[in-house]
C-alpha positions, 0 to 999 in steps of 0.5 A: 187489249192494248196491244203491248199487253197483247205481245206480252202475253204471246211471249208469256204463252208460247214465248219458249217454244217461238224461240226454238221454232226460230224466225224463219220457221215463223216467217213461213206460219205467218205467211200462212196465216196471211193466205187463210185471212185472204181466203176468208176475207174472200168467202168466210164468215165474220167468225172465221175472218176475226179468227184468222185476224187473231191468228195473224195478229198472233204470230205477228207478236211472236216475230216482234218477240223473237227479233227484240222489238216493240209493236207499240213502237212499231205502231207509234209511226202511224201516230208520228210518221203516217204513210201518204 
């Protein structure tokens, strides 16, 4: 799924309820999500780290959403632009 479709869908899913959560509130679940990846990239199974993976990638999405901007764009810095 490229991942423009991906944030599409996040917003077409939970885009609504993201909104009245607001960005701190969601800030706060994605750093959560980020602790369970750590937790299961250390003693998970594949299963549980390629959940946890979707769970970030999910709320990731829903922070772009709420603030207006482009995870494709965001990306397109790694094409243009990589970090050394």
């Amino acid at each position: 799924m490229e991942i423009s479709a991906f944030q599409e869908l996040m917003q077409e899913l939970y885009g609504q309820a993201d909104q009245e959560r607001g960005i701190p509130a969601t800030v706060a679940w994605l750093c959560e999500e980020v602790g369970e990846l750590a937790q299961a990239v250390r003693k998970g199974t594949p299963e549980q780290q390629l959940h946890e993976f979707g769970d970030v990638i999910a709320w990731v999405a829903s922070l772009a959403n709420q603030m207006g901007l482009s995870l494709a764009e965001a990306a397109d810095r790694y094409v243009t632009n990589p970090p050394a």
